[in-house]
C-alpha positions as CSV (number, residue, x, y, z in Angstrom):
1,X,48.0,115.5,-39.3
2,X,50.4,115.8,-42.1
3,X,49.9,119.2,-43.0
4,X,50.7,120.5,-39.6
5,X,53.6,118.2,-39.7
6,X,54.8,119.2,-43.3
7,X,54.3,123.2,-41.5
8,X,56.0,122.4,-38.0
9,X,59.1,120.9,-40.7
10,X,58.7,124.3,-42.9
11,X,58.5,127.0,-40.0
12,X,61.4,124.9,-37.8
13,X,63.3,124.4,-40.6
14,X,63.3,128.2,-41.9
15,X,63.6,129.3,-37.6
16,X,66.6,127.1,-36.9
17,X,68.3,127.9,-40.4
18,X,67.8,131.4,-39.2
19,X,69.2,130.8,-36.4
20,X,72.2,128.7,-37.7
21,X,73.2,131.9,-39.3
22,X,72.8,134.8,-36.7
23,X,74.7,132.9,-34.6
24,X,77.6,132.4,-36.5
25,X,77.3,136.4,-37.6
26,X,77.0,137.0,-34.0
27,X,77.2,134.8,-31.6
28,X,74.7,135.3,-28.6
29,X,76.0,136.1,-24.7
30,X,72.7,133.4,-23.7
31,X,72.4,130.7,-26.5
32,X,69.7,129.3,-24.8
33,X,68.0,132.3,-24.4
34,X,68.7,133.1,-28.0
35,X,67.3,130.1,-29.3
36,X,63.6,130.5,-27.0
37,X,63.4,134.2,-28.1
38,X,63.5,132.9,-32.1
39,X,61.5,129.9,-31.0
40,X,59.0,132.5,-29.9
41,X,59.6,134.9,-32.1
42,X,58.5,131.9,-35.1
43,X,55.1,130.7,-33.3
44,X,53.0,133.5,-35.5
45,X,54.7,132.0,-38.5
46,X,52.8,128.6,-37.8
47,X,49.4,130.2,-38.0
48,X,50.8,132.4,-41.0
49,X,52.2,129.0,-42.9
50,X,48.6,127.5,-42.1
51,X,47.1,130.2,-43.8
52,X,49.2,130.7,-46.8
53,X,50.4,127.4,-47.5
54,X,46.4,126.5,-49.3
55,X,46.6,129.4,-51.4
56,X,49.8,129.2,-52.2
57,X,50.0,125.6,-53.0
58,X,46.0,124.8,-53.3
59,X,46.1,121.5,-54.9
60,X,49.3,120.3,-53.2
61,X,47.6,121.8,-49.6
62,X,44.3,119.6,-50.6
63,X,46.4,116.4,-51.3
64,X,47.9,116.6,-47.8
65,X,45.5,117.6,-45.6
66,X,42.3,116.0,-47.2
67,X,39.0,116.8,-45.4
68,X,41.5,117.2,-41.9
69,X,39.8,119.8,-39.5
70,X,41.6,122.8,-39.2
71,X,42.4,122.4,-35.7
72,X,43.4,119.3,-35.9
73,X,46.4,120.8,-38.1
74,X,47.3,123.7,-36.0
75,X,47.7,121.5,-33.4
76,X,49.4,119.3,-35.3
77,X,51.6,122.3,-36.8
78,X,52.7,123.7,-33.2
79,X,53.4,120.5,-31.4
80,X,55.7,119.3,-34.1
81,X,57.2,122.9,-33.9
82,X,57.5,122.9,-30.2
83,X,59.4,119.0,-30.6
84,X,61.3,119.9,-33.0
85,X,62.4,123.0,-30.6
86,X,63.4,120.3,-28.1
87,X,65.4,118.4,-30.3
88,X,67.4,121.3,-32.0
89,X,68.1,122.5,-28.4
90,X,69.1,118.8,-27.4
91,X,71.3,118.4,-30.7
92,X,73.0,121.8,-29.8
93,X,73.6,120.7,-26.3
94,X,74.5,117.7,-26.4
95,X,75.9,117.1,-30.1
96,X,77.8,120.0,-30.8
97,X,79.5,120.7,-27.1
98,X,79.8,116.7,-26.9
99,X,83.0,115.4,-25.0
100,X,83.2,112.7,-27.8
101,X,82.8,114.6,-30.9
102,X,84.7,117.5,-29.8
103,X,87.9,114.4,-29.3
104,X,86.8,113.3,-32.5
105,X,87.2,116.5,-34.3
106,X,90.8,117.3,-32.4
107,X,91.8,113.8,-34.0
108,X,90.7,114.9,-37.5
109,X,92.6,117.7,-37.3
110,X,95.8,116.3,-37.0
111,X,98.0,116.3,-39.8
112,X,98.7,112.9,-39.6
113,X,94.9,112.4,-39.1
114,X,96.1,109.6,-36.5
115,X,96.9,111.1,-32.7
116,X,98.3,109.4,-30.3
117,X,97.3,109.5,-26.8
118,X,100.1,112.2,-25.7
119,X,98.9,114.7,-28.3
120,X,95.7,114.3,-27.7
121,X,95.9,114.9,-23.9
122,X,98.1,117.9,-24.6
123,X,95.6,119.2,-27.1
124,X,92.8,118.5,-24.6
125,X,93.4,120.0,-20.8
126,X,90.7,118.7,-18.6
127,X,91.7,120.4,-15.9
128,X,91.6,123.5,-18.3
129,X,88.0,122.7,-19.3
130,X,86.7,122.2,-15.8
131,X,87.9,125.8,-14.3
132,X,86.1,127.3,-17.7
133,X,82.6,125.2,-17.2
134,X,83.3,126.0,-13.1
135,X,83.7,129.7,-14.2
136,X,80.6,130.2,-16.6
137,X,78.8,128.7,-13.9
138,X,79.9,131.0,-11.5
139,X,79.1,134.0,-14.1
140,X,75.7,132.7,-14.8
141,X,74.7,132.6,-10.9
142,X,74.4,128.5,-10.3
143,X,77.6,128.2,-8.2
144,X,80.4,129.9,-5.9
145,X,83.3,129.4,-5.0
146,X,84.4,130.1,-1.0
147,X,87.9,129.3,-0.5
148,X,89.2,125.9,-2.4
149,X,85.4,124.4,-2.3
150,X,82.2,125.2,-4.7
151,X,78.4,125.5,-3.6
152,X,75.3,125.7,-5.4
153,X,73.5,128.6,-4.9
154,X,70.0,128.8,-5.2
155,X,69.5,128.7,-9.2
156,X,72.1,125.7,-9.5
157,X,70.1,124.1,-6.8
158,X,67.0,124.5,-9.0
159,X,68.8,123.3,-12.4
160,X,69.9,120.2,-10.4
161,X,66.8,119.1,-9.1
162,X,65.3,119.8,-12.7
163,X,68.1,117.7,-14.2
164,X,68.0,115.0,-12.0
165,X,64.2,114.7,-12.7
166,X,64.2,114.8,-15.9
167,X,66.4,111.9,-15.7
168,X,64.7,109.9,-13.8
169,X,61.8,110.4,-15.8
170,X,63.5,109.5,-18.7
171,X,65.7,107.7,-17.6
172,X,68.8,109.0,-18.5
173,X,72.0,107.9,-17.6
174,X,74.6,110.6,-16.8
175,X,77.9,110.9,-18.7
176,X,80.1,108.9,-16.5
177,X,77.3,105.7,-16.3
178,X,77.6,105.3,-20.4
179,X,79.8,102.8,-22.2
């Protein structure tokens, strides 16, 4: 088990860092989409780790894995890889586009590095931010507008259902039921 875990760290690690750095040479149209096409992309280098890590690192390699079954490893190696997928595309989610940290941030930023609730409202237009989010859904096919009211269309009906699944299942709460 711990070799495939120490190659699922390795392979993510190198993937995401990859990542990390195209986007901010280039940021991608799809982000999601960018992020499954180098999660794909990176499943070879699993099975390519596997097999170089022993002769690259023999004794090292023996000292992890032990007498583990070589299936036992891969399997290892590509469901830590897959999880660790899951949580970079959770952290970019819901970390890095988070309400909370994004407020935090706007404070840091201020001179004064203490804000007061004026400036922070003027800094931070909700209204603003919900015609953007209403927009890029609009782009991206999940809503439309008719007239001065928004409906799901078909895809957005889909994501919904998914979402609202997915929290039951894990029993989520959505942003407005957190403290």
């Amino acid at each position: 088990m711990l070799g495939g875990v120490v190659i699922a760290l390795l392979v993510s690690a190198l993937w995401m860092s990859a990542q990390v750095i195209a986007m901010q040479i280039r940021p991608a149209a799809h982000r999601f989409r960018s992020m499954l096409l180098g999660y794909l992309v990176s499943l070879p280098f699993v099975y390519l780790c596997y097999r170089a890590l022993p002769v690259a690192l023999p004794q090292t390699w023996q000292w992890l894995v032990g007498s583990e079954h070589a299936l036992s490893i891969l399997i290892h190696a590509y469901l830590g890889h897959l999880l660790l997928f899951f949580f970079y595309v959770e952290c970019f989610y819901h970390v890095e586009r988070a309400v909370t940290l994004r407020l935090l941030i706007e404070i840091m930023q201020q001179p004064s590095r203490e804000a007061s609730l004026r400036q922070i409202e003027a800094d931070y237009n909700i209204d603003e931010m919900i015609v953007r989010r209403l927009e890029v859904l609009e782009l991206n096919g999940f809503v439309e507008q008719q007239g001065d009211r928004w409906r799901l269309l078909e895809k957005g009906r889909r994501l919904a259902r998914v979402m609202r699944l997915s929290c039951w299942i894990f029993q989520s709460k959505t942003q407005d039921e957190r403290l």
